[in-house]
N, C-alpha and C positions, 0 to 999 in steps of 0.2 A: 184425655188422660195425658199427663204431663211426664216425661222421663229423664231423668237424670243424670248428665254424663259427667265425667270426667276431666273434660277437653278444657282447657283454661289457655286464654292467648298468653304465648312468651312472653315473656318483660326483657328480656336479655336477649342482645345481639349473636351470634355467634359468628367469632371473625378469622376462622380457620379456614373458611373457603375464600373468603374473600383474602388472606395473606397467600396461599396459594397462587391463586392469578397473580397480584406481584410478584412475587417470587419469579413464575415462569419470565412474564415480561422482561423482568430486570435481567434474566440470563439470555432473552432474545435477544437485546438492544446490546448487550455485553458482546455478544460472539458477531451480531452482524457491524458493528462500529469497529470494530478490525479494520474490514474491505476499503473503506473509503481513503484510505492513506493515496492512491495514484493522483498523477495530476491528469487534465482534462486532456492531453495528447492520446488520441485513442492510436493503437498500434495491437498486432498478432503476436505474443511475445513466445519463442521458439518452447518447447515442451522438456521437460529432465523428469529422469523416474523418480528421482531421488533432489528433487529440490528442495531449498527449509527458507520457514518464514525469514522476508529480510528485514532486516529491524531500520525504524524510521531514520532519513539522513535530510540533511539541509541540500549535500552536493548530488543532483540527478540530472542525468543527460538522457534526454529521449531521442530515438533518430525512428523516423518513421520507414513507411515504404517507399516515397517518394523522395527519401536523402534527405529529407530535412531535420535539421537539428534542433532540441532545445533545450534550454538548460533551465529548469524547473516548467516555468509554464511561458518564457521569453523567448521567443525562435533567434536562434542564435546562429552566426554563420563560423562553419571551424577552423578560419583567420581567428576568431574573435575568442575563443572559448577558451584560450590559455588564460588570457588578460581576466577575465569572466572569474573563471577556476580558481584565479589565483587572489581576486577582490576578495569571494566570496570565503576562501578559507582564511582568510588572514581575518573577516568577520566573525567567523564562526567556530574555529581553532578542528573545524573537522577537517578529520585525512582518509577519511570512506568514498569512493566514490560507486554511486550506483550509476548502470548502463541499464537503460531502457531499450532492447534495439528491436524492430521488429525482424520475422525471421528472416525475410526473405531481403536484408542490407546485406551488401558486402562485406567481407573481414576488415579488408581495407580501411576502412570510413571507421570501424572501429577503435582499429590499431591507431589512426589518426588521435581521437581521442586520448586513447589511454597513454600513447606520445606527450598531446600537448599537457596533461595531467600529471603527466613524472616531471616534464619541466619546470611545473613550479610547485613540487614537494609533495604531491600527493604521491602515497606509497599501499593506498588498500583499494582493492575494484572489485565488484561484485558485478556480476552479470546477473540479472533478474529474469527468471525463468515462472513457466505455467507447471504445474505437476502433471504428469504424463497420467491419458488414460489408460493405455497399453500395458501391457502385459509381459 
């Protein structure tokens, strides 16, 4: 006895699930391609409750915990990072300077910096902070 149904295979795609999974991906790869802006100097960077995003700059000084300095990804000694400072803005017409420092460098070694950086014209400094888990 033979019976009869109804069931006929689709002819037609439906691609509402499948634009979905894009969708999600393209907002994954969106929000994690943020992160990636540091340079390869790893360092502890001190914690603020109240930190905000810092927006990309050509001028970054890293200073680790062992005092040492860099100026993007070039280990740099702070004799040298006026002359540095002052190449790279006269390249690049930026007057941002971001400080990479980790927590546990001196003020000092700091202050040095943001010194040799007013000597040749730089007038904006951002200290780069982690956002505080605390409460």
């Amino acid at each position: 006895m033979k019976f009869e149904t109804n069931n006929k295979p689709l002819s037609i795609f439906a691609y509402s699930s499948l634009t979905d999974i894009v969708m999600l991906l393209l907002i994954f790869f969106l929000l994690t391609s943020q992160f990636v802006i540091q340079t390869g100097v790893k360092i502890k960077l001190p914690s603020a409750k109240n930190n905000e995003q810092v927006a990309p700059a050509k001028l970054i000084v890293t200073i680790t915990e062992g005092n040492q300095s860099f100026l993007g990804d070039e280990e740099i000694s702070i004799e040298r990072i006026a002359g540095r400072l002052d190449m790279l803005k006269r390249q690049t017409n930026e007057s941002n300077l971001i400080i990479r420092a980790d927590k546990s460098v001196n003020i000092d070694l700091i202050i040095k910096i943001i010194d040799a950086a007013k000597g040749v014209g730089i007038d904006k400094f951002t200290i780069e902070t982690e956002k505080a888990e605390y409460e």
